[in-house]
N, CA, C and O of each residue as an XYZ file, in Angstrom:
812
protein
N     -54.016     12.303    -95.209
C     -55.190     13.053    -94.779
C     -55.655     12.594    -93.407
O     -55.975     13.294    -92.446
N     -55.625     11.297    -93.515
C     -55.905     11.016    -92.049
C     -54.934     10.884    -90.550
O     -55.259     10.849    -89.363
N     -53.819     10.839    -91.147
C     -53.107     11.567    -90.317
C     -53.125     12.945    -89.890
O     -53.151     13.200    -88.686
N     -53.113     13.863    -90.766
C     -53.431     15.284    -91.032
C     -54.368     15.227    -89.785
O     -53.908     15.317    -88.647
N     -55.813     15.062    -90.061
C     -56.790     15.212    -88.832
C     -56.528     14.739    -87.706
O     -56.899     15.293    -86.671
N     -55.867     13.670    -87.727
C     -55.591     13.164    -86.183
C     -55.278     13.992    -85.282
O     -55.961     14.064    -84.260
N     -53.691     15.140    -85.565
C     -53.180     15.921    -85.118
C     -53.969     17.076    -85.391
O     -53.371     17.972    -84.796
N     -55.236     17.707    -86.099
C     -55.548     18.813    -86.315
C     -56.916     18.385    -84.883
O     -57.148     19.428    -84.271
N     -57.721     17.234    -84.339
C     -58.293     17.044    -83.399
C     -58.092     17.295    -82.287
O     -57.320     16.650    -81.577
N     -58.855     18.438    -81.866
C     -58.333     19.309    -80.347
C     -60.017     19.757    -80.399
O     -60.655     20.543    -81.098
N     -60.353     18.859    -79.320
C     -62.005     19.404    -78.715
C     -61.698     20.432    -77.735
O     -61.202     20.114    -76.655
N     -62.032     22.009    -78.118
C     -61.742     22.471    -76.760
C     -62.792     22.483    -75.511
O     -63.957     22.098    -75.611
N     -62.245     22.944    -74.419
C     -62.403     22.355    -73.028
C     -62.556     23.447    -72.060
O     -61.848     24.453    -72.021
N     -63.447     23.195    -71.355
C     -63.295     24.603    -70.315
C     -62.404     23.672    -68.947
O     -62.678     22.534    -68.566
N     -61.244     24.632    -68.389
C     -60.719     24.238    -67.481
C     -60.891     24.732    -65.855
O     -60.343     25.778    -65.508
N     -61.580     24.029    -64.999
C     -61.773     24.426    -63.865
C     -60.557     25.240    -63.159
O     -59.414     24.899    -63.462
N     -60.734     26.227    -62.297
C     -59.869     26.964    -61.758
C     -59.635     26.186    -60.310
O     -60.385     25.290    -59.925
N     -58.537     26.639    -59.599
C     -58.592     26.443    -58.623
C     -57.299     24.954    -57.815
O     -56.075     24.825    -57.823
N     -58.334     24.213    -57.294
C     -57.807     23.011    -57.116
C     -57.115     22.424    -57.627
O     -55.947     22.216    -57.297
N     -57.997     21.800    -59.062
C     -57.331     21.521    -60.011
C     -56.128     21.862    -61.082
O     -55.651     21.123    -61.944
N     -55.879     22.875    -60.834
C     -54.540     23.501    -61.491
C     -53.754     22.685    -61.966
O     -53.433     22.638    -63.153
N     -53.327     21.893    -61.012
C     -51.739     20.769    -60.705
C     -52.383     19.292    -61.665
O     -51.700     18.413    -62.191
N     -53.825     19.412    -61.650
C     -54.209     18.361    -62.565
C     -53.920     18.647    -63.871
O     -53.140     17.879    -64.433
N     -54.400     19.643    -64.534
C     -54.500     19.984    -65.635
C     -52.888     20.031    -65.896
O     -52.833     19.319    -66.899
N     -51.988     20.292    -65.715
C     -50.748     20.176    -65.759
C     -50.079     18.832    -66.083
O     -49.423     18.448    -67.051
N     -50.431     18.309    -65.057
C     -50.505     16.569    -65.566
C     -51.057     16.189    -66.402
O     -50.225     15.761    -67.202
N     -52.124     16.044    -66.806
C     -53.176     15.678    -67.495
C     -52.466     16.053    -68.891
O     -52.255     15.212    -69.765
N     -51.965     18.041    -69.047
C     -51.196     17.561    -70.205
C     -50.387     17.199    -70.817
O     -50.321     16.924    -72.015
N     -49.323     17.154    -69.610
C     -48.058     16.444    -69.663
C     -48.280     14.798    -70.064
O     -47.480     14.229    -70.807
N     -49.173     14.276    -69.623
C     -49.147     12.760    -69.754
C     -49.932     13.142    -71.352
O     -49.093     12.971    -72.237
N     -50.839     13.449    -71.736
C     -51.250     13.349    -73.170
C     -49.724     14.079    -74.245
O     -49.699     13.879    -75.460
N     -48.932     14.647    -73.740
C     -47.577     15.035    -74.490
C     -46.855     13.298    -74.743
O     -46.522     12.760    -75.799
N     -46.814     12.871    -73.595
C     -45.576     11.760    -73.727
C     -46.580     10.769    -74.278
O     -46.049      9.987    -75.067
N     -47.669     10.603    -74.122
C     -48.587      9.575    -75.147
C     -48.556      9.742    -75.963
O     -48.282      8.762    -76.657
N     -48.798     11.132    -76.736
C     -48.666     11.763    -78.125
C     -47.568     10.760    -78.779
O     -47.523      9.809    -79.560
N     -46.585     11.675    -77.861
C     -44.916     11.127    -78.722
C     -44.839     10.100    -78.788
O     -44.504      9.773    -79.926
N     -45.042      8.879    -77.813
C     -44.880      7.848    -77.624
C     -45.449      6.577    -78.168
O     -44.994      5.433    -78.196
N     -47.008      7.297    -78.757
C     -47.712      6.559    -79.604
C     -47.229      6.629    -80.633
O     -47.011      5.500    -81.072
N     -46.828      7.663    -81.508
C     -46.306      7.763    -82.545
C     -44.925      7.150    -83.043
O     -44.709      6.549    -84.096
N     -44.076      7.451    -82.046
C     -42.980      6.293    -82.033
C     -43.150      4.649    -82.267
O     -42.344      3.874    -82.783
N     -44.355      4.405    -81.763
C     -44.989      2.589    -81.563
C     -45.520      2.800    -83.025
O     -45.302      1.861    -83.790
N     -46.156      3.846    -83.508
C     -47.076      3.363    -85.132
C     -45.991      3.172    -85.983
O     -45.869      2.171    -86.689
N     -44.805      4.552    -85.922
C     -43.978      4.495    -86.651
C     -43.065      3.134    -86.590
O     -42.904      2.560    -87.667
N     -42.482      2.595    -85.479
C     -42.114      1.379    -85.646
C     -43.002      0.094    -85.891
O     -42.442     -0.911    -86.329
N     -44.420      0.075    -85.619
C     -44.822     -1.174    -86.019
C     -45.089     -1.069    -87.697
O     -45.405     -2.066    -88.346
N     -44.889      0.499    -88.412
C     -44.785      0.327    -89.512
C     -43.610     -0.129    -90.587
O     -43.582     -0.524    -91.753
N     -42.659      0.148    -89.537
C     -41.434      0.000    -90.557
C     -41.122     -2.169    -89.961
O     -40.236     -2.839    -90.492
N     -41.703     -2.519    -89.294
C     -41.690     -3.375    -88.579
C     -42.650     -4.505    -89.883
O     -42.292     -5.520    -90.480
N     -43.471     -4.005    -89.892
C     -44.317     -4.686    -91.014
C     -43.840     -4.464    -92.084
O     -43.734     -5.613    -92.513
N     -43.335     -3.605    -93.113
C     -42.732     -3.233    -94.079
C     -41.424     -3.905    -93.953
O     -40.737     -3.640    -94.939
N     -40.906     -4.565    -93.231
C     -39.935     -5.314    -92.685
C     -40.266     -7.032    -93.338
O     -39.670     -7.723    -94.164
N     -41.279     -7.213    -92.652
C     -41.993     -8.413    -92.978
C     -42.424     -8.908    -94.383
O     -42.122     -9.878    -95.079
N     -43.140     -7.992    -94.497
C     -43.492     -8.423    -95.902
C     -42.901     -7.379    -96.824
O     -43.690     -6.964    -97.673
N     -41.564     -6.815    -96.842
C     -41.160     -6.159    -97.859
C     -41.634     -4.680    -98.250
O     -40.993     -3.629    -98.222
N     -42.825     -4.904    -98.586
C     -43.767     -3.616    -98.842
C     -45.126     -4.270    -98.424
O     -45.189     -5.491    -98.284
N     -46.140     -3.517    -98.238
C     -47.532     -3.220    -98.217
C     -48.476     -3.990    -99.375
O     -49.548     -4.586    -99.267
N     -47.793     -3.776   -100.285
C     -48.813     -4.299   -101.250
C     -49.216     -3.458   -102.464
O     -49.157     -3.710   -103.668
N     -49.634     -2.403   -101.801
C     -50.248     -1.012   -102.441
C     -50.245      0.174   -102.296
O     -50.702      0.604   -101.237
N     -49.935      0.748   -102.904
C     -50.338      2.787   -102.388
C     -51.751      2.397   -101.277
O     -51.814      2.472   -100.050
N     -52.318      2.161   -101.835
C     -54.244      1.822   -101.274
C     -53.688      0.734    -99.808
O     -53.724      1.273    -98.702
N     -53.416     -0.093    -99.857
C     -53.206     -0.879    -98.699
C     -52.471     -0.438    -97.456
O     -52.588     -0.701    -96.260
N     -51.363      0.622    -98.449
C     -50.317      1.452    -97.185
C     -51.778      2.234    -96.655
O     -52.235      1.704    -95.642
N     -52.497      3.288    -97.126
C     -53.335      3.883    -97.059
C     -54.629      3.558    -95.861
O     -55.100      4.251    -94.959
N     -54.946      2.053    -96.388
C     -55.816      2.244    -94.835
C     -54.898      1.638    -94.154
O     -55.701      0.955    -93.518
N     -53.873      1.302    -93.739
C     -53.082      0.898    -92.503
C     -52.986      2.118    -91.990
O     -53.743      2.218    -91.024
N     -52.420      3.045    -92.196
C     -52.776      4.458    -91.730
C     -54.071      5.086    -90.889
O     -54.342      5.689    -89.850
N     -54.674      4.514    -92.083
C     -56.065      5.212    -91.430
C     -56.312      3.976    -90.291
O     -56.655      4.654    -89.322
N     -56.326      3.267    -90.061
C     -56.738      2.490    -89.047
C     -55.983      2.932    -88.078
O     -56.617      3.225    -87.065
N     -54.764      3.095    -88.025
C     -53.689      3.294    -86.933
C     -54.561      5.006    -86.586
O     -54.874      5.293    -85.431
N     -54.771      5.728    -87.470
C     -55.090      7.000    -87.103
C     -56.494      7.242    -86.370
O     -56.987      8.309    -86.004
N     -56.950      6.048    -86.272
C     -58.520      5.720    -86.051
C     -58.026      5.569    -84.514
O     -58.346      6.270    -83.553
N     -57.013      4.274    -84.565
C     -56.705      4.102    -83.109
C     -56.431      5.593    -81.892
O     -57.019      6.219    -81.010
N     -55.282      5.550    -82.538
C     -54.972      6.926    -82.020
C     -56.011      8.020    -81.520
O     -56.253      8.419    -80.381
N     -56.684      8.461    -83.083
C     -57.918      9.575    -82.421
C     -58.853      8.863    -80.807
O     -59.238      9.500    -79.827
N     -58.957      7.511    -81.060
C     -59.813      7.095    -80.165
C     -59.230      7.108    -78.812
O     -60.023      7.234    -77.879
N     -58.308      7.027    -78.622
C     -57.182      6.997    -77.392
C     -56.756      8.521    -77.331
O     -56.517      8.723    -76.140
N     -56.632      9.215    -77.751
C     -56.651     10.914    -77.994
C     -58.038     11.245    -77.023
O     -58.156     11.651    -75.867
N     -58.794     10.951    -77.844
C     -60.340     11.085    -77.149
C     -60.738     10.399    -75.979
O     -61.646     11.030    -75.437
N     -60.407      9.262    -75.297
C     -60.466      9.225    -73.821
C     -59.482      9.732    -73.208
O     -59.541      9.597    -71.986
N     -58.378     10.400    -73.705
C     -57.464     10.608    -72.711
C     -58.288     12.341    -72.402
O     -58.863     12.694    -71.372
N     -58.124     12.962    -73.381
C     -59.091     14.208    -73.081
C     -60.510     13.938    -72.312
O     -60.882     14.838    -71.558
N     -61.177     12.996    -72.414
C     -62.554     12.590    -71.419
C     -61.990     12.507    -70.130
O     -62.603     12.930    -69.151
N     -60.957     12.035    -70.056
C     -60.425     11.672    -68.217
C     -59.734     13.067    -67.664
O     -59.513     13.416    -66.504
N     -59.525     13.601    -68.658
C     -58.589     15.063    -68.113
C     -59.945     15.775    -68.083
O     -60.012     16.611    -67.182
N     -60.828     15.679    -68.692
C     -61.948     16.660    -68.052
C     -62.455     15.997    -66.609
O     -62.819     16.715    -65.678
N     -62.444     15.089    -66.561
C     -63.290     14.522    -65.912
C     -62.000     14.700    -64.207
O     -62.342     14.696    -63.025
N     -61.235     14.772    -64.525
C     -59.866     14.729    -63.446
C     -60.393     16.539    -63.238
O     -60.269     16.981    -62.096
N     -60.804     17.246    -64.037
C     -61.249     19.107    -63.911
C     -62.304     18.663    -63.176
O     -62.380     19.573    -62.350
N     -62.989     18.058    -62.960
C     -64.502     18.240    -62.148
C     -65.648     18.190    -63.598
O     -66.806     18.518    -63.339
N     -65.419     17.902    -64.661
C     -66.076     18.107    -65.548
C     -66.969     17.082    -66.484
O     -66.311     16.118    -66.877
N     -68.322     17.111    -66.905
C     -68.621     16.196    -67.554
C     -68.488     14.697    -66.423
O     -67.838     13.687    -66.688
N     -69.322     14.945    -65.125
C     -69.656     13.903    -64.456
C     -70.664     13.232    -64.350
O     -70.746     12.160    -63.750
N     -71.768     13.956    -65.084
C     -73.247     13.168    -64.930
C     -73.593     11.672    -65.465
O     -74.605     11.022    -65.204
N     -72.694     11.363    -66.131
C     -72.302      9.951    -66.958
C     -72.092      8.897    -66.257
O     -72.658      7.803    -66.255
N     -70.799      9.517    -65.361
C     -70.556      8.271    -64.111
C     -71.289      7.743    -63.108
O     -72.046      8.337    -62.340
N     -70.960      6.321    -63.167
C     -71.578      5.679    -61.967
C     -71.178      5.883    -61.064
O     -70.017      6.197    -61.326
N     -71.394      5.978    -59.433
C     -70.990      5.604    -58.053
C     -69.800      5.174    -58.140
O     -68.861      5.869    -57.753
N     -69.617      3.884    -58.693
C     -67.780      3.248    -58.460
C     -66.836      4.085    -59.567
O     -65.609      3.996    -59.514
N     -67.479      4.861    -60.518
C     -66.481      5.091    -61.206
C     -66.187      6.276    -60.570
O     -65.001      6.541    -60.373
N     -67.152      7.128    -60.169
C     -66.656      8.282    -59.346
C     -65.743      8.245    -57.955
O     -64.819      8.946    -57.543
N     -66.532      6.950    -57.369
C     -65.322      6.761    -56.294
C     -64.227      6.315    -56.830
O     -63.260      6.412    -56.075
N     -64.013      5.860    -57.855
C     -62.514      5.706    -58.728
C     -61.864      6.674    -58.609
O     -60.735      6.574    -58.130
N     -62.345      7.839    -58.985
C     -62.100      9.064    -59.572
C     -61.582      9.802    -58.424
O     -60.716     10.667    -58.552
N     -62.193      9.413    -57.096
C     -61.696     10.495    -55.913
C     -60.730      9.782    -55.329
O     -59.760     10.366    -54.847
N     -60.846      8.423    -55.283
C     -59.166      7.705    -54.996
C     -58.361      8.306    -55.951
O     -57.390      8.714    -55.313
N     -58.204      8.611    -57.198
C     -56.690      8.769    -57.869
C     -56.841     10.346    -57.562
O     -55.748     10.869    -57.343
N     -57.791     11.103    -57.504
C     -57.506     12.526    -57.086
C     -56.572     12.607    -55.523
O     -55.539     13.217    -55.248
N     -57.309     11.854    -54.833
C     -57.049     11.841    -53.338
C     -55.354     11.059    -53.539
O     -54.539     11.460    -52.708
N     -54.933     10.217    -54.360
C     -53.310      9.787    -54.533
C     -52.470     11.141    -54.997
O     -51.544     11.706    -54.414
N     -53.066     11.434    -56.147
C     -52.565     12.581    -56.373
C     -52.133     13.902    -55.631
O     -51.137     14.615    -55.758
N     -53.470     13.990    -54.639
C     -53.149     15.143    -53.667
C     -52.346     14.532    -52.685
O     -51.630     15.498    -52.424
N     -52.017     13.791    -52.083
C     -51.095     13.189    -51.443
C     -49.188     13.691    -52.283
O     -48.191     14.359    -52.011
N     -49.640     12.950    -53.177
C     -48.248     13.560    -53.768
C     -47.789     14.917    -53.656
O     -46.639     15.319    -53.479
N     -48.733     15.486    -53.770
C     -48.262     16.834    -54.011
C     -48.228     17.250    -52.577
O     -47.093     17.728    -52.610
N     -48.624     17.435    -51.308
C     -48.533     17.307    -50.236
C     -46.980     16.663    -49.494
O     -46.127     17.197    -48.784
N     -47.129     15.307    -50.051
C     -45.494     15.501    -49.877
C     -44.859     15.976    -50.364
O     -44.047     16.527    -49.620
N     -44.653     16.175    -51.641
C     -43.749     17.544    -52.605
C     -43.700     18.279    -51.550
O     -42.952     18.136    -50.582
N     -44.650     19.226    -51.759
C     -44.586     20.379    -50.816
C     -43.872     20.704    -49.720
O     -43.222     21.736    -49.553
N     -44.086     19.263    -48.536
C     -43.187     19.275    -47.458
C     -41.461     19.171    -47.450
O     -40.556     19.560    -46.712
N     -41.585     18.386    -48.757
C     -40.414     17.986    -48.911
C     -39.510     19.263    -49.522
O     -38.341     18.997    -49.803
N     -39.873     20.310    -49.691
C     -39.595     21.272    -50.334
C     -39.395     22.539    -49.205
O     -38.436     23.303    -49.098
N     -40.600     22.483    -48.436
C     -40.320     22.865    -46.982
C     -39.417     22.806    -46.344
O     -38.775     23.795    -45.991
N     -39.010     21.008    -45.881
C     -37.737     20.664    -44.995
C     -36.458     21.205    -45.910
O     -35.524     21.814    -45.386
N     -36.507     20.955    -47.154
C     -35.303     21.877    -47.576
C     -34.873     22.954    -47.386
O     -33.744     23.327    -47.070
N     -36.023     23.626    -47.631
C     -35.776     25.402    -47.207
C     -35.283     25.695    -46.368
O     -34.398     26.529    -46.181
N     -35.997     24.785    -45.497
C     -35.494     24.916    -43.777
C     -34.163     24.692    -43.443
O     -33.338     25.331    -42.789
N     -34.140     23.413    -44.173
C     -32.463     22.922    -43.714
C     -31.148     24.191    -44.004
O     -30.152     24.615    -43.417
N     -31.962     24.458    -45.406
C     -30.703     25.761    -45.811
C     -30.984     26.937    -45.280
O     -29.989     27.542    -44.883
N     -31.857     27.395    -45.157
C     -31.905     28.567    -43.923
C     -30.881     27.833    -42.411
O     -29.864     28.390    -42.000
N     -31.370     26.710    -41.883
C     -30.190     26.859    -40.577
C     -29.046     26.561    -40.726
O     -28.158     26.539    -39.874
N     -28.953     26.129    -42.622
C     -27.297     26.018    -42.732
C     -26.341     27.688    -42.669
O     -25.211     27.993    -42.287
N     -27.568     28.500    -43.293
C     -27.065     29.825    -43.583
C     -26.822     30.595    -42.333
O     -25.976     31.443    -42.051
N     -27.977     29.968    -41.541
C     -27.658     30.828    -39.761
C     -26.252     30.181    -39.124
O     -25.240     30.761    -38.732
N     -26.485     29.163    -39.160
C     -24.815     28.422    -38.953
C     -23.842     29.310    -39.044
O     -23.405     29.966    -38.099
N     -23.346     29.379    -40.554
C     -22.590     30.140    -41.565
C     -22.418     31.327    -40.332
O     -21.449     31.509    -39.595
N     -23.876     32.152    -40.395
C     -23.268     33.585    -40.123
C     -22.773     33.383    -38.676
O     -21.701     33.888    -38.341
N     -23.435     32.737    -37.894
C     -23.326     32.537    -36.673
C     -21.486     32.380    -36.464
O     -20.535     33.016    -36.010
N     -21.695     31.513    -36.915
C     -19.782     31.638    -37.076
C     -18.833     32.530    -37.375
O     -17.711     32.650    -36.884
N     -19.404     33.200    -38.288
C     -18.973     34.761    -39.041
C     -18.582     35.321    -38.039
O     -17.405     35.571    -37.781
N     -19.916     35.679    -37.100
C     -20.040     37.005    -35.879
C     -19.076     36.511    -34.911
O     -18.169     37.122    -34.345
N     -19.495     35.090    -34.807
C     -18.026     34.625    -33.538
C     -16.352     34.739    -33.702
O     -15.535     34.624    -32.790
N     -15.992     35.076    -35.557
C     -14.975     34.586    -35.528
C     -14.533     36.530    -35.362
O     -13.508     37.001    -34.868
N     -15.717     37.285    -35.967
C     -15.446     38.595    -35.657
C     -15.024     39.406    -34.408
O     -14.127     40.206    -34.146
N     -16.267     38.737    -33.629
C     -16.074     39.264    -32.356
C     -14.677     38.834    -31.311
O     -14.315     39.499    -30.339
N     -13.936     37.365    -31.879
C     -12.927     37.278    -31.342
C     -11.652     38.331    -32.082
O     -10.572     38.673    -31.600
N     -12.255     38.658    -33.397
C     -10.586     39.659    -33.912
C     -10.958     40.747    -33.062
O     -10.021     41.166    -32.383
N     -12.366     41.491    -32.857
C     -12.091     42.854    -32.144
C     -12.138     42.697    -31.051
O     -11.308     43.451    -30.543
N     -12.748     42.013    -30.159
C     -13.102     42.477    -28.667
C     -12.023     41.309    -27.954
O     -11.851     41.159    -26.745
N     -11.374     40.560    -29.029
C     -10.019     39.651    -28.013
C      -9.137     40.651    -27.787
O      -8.669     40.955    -26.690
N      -8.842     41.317    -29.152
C      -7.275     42.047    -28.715
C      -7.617     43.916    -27.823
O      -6.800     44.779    -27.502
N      -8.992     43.894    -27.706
C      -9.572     44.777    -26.872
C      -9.133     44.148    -25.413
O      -8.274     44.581    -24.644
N      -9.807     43.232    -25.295
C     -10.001     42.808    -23.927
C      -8.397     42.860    -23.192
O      -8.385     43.340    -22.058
N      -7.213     42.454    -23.697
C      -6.017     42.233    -23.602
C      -5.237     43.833    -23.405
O      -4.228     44.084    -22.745
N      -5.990     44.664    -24.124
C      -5.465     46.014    -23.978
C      -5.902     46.547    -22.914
O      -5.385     47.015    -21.900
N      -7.395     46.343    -23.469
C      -8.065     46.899    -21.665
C      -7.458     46.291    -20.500
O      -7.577     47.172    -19.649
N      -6.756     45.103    -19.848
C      -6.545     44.796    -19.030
C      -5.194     45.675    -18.492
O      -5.068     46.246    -17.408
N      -4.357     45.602    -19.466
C      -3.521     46.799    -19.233
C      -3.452     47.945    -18.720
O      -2.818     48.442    -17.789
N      -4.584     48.483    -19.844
C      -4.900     50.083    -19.236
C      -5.103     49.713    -17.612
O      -4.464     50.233    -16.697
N      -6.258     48.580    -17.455
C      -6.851     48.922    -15.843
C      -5.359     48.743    -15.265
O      -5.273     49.616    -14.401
N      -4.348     48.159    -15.309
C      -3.452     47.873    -14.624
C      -2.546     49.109    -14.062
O      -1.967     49.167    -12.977
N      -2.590     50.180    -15.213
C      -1.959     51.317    -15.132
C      -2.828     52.353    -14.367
O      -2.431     53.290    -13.675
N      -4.284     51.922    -14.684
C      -4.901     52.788    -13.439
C      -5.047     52.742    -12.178
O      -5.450     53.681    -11.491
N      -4.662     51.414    -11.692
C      -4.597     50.712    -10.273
C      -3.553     51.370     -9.842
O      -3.789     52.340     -9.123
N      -2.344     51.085    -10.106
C      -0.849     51.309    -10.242
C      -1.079     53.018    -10.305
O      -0.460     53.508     -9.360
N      -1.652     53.890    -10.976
C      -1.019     55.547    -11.069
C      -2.040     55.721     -9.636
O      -1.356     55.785     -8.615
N      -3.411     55.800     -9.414
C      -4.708     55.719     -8.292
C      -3.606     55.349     -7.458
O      -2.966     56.333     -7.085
N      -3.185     54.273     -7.053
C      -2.594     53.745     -5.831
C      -1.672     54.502     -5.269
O      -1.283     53.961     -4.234
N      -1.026     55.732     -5.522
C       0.423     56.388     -5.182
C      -0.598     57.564     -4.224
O      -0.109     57.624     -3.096
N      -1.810     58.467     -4.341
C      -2.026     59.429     -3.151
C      -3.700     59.087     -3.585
O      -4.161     58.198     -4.302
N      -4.252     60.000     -2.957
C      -5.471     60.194     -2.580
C      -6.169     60.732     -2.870
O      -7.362     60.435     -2.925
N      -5.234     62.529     -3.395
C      -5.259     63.747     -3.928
C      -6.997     63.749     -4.505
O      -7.306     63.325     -5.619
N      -8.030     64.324     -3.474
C      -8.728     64.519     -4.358
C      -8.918     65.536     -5.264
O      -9.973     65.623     -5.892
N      -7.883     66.426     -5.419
C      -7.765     67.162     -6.644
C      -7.308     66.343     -8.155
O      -7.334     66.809     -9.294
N      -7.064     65.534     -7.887
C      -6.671     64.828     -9.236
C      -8.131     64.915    -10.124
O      -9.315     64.800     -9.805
N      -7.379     65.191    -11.471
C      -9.228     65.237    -12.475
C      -9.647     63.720    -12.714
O      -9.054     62.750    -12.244
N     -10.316     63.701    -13.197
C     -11.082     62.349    -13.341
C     -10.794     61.958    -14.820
O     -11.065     60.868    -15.321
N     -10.285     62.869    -15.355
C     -10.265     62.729    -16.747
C      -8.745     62.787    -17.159
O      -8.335     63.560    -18.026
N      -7.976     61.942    -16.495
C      -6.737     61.808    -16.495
C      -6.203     60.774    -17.751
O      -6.851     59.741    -17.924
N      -5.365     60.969    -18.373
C      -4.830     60.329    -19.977
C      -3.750     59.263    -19.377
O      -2.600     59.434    -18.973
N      -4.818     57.732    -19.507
C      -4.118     56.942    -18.880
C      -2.456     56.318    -19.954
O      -1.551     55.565    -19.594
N      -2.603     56.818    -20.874
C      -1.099     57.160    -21.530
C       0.042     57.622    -20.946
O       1.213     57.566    -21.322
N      -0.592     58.202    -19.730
C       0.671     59.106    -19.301
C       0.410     58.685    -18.046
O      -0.606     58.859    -17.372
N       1.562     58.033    -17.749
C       1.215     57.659    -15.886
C       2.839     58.148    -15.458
O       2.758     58.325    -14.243
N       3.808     58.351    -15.746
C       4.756     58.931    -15.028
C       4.098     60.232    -14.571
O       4.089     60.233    -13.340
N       3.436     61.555    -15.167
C       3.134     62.557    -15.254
C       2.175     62.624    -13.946
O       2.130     63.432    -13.018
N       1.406     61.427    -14.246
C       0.436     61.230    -12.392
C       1.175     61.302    -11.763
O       1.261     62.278    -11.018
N       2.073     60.302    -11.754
C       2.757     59.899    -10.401
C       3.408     61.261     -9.973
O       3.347     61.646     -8.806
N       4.236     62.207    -11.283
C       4.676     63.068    -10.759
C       3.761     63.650     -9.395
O       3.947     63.550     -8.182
N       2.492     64.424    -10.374
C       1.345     65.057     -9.528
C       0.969     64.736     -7.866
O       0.601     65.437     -6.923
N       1.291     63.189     -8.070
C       1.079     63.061     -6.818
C       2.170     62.787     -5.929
O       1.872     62.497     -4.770
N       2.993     62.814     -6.153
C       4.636     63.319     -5.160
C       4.281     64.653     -5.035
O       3.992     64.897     -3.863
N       4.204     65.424     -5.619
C       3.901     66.933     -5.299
C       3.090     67.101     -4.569
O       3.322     67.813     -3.592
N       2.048     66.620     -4.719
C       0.507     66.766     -3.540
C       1.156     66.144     -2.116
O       0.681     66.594     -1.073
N       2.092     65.250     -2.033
C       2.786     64.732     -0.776
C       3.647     65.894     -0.375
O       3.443     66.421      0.719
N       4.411     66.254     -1.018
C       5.242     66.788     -0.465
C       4.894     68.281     -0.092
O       5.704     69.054      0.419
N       3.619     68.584     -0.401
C       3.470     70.044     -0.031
C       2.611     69.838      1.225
O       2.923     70.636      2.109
N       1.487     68.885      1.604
C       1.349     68.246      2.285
C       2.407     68.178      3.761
O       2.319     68.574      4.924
N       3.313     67.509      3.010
C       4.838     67.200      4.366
C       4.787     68.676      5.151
O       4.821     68.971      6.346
N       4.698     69.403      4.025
C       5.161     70.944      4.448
C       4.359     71.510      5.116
O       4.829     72.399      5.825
N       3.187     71.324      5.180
C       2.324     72.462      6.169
C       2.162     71.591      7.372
O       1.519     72.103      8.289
N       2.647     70.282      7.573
C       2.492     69.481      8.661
C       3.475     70.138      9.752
O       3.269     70.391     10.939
N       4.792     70.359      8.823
C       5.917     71.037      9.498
C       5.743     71.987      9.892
O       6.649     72.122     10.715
N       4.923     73.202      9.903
C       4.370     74.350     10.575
C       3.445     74.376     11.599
O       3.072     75.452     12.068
């Protein structure tokens, strides 16, 4: 039975919004691993004593060892919930001056922590974002050398064939829109433009 109540003891609590969020989180995380952890210590200092002296004694003797242990417990249950309110902003009119400045040093450690969290969570992001720009950055370079290398190498060609067909007359009848594929076919064009040329010189 008195175990029973131990675990059925839950004072509820109004929880401040806001700030405190990241407290209350803690606050119940650490009353979880106390929970468990106390209970682990009763349960072994019981089998620990039952060790010792064999048995208890009595149904009745096992009985208040229990209840005492459950006494403990509730009482340590119950300041740990007083400090988690009191970590909310709550139920301060009690405290003295030093205990409150107690109270804003471990808040003020706390917010520190989480402050570095934060950053530290930051510089990560960061780092993998300029790992990812890296990445692409490299991508585009290794792209731009498959298309615009074996471009550049062709194009030099073409200009070569346009220097080379341009260089044979003058003809400004030639179109502008000449199919640099075909450069015998210029050259023809422009032997012809010479040689008719030759011909009216001769008259």
């Amino acid at each position: 039975m008195a175990i029973h109540s131990l675990f059925c003891y839950n004072k509820p609590t109004r929880f401040a919004p806001g700030l405190f969020e990241w407290g209350e989180e803690r606050s119940t995380e650490k009353l979880y691993e106390f929970a468990s952890s106390s209970m682990r210590t009763v349960i072994d200092r019981y089998n620990k004593s039952k060790e010792e002296h064999n048995q208890l004694g009595s149904p009745a003797s096992e009985i208040k060892f229990w209840q005492r242990e459950a006494a403990v417990l509730r009482q340590q249950l119950h300041n740990l919930q007083e400090s988690h309110r009191q970590i909310m902003g709550e139920e301060l009119s009690g405290l003295t001056v030093k205990e409150l400045q107690s109270l804003e040093n471990q808040l003020e450690i706390s917010l520190r922590g989480v402050r570095v969290k934060k950053e530290q969570l930051f510089m990560d992001e960061i780092q993998e974002l300029n790992r990812q720009g890296d990445i692409i950055h490299q991508e585009n370079v290794e792209l731009y050398q498959k298309v615009y290398g074996t471009k550049d190498k062709n194009g030099t060609n073409r200009n070569s064939v346009l220097t080379v067909s341009l260089g044979i007359g003058d003809d400004s009848h030639v179109p502008v829109n000449l199919q640099l594929s075909q450069p015998q076919q210029l050259h023809y064009q422009a032997a012809s433009g010479t040689t008719k040329l030759g011909r009216l010189q001769l008259h």
